[in-house]
C-alpha positions in Angstrom: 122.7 78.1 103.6 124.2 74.8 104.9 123.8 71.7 102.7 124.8 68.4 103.5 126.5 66.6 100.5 126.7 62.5 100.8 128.4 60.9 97.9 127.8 57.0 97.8 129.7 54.8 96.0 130.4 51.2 95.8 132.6 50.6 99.0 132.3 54.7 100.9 130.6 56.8 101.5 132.3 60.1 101.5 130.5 63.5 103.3 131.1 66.7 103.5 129.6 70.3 103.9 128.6 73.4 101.5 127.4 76.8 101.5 126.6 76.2 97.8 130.1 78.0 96.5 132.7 76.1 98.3 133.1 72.4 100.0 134.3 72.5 103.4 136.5 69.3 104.6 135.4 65.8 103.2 135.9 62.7 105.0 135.1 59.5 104.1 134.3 55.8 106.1 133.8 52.1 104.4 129.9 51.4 104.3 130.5 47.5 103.9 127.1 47.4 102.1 125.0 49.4 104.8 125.7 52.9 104.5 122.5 53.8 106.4 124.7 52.3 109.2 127.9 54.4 108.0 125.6 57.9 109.1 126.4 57.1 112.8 129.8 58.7 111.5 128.3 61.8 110.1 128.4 65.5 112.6 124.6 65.8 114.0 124.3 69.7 112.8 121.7 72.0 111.7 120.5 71.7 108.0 118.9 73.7 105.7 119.3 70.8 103.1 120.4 66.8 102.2 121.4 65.8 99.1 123.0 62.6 98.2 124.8 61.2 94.7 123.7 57.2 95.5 125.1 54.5 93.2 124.3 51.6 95.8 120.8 50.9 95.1 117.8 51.6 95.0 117.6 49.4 98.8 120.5 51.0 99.9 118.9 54.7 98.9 115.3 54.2 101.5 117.7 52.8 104.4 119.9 56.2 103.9 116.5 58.0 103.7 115.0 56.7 106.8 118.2 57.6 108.9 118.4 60.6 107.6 114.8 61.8 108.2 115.5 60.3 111.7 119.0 61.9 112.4 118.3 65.6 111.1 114.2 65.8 110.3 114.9 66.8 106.7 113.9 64.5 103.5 116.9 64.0 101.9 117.4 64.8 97.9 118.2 61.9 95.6 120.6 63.8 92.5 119.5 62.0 89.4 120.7 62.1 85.8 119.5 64.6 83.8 119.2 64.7 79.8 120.4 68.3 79.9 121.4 70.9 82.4 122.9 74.4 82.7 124.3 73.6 79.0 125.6 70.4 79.9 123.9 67.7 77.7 124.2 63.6 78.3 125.4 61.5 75.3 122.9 59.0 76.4 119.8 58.7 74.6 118.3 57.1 78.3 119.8 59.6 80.5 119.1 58.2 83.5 121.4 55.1 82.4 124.1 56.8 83.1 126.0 56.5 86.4 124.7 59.7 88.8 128.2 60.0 89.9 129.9 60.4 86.6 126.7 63.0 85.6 127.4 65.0 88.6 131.5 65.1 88.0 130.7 66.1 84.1 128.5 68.6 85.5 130.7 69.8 88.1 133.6 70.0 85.3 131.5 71.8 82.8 130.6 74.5 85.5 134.6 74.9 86.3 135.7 74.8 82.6 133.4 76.1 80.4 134.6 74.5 77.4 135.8 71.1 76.1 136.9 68.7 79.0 137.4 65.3 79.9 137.5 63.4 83.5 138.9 60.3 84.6 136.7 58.8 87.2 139.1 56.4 89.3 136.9 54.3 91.8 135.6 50.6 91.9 135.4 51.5 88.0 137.7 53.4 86.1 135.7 55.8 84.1 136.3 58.5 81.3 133.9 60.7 79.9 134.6 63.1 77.2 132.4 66.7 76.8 133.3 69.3 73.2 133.3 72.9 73.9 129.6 72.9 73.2 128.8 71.3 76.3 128.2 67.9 74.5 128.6 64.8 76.9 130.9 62.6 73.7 130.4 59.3 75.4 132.9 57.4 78.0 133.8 54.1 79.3 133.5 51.7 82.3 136.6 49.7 83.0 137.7 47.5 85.8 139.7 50.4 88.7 142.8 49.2 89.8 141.1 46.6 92.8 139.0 44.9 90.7 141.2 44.5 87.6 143.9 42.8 90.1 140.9 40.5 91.6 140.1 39.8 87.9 143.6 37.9 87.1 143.4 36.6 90.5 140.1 34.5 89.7 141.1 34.0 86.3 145.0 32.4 86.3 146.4 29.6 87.6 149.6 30.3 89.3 149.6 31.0 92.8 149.7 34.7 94.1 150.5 35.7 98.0 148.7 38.5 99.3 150.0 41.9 98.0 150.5 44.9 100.3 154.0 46.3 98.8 152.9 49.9 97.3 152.1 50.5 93.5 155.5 51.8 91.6 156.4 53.7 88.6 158.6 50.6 87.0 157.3 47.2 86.4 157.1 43.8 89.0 159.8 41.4 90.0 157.1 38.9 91.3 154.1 37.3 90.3 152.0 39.8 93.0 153.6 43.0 91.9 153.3 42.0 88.0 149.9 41.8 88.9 149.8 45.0 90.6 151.7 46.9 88.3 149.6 46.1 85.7 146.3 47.3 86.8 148.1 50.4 87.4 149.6 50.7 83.9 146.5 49.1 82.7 144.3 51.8 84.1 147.0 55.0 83.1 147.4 54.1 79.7 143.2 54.2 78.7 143.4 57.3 80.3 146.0 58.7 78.3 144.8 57.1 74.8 141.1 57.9 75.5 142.5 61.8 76.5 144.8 62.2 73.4 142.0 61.1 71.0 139.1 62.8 72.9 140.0 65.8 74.5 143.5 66.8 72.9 144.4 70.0 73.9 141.4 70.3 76.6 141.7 69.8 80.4 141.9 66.9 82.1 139.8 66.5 85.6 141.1 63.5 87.4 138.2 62.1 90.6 138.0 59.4 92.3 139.3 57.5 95.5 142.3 56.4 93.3 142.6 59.5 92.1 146.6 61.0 93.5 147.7 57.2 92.9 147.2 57.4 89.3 148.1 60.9 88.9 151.1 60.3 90.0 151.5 57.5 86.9 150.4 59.3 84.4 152.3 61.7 81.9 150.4 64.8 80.8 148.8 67.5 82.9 146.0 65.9 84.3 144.5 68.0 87.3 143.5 66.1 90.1 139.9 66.9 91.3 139.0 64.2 93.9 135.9 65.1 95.3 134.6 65.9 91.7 131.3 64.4 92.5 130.7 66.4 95.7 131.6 69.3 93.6 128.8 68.5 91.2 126.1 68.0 94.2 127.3 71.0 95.9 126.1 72.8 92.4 122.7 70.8 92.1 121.7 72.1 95.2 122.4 75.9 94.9 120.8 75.7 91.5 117.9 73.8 93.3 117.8 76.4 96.3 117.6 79.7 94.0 
């Protein structure tokens, strides 16, 4: 079967396509708050199935409907949070309160491992999520990702900052714009490594996201990087669904 897997976050939508084992290439495109209008990107293909991970909105969710009943003349499949599933159960005690994209990388994670795990979700947010060998969901955390925490000292300090574009760096800044920068990045690496040592010690680390190889490459233990975690997870849902 061919399935068509759409993963929309906050600022991209990111696409690719599955046979239900393995993704084929992703690629991704800036929705600017209209992904409906981000489709016109999207291969017109034969489909046996649509399914989407949405965390713009419920508006944003019937415009990406419409087109996509109009592109391919399939109803497309909202992925939504589940209490529990293929042993995977949420911490939560309202299930569907919890963000569809981290559910789908826990299950995606679970299906991979097997056992205890944790994943660093690196997007708009910086997310972690913790799961015991049981296939408990432990709880997580939403933090500001690396843009947002930078645009939070921005609006919230006085002295003057010039636009940044210099790359993020190992070391710390020489000047107010890098200090800024280099701290959302340190910021970001260090909750992941305190939240993984107290935990998931010992377990696997799943590292997804769009900022996913930047932070990799500042962080110290073995985290393996997983960046389409979420597509994983919908590529699952929809074999399971098709069965």
């Amino acid at each position: 079967m061919r399935f068509l897997l759409l993963d929309v976050g906050n600022t991209r939508l990111k696409w690719t396509l599955s046979d239900g084992d393995r993704l084929g290439e992703v690629a991704a495109v800036m929705h600017r708050g209209d992904p409906a209008a981000a489709l016109r990107a999207l291969p017109k293909l034969p489909l046996d199935a649509i399914w989407i991970s949405n965390v713009a909105g419920e508006a944003a969710g019937k415009q990406l409907a419409a087109a996509l009943r109009a592109r391919y003349r399939l109803a497309p499949h909202f992925a939504l949070v589940e209490k529990r599933r293929a042993g995977l159960t949420v911490a939560y005690r309202d299930a569907r309160r919890l963000g569809v994209d981290r559910w789908l990388a826990l299950l995606a994670g679970w299906r991979r491992v097997g056992g205890a795990f944790c994943v660093g979700g690196c997007g708009t947010a910086l997310t972690f999520d913790a799961v015991d060998a049981r296939g408990r969901h432990r709880g997580g955390i939403i933090a500001p990702g690396l843009r947002a925490a930078q645009d939070a000292v921005r609006a919230t300090t006085r002295f003057p900052l010039r636009a940044a574009a210099a790359p993020y760096a190992r070391g710390l800044g020489r000047d107010p714009e890098s200090c800024v920068r280099q701290g959302a990045l340190h910021a970001a690496a260090g909750a992941l490594e305190r939240l993984a040592a107290r935990y998931a010690p010992q377990a696997p680390c799943l590292l997804t996201g769009g900022d996913a190889p930047l932070l990799r490459r500042a962080l110290g233990r073995a985290w393996q990087l997983r960046p389409h975690l979420v597509l994983e997870g919908l590529s699952v849902l929809a074999a399971e669904e098709a069965e």
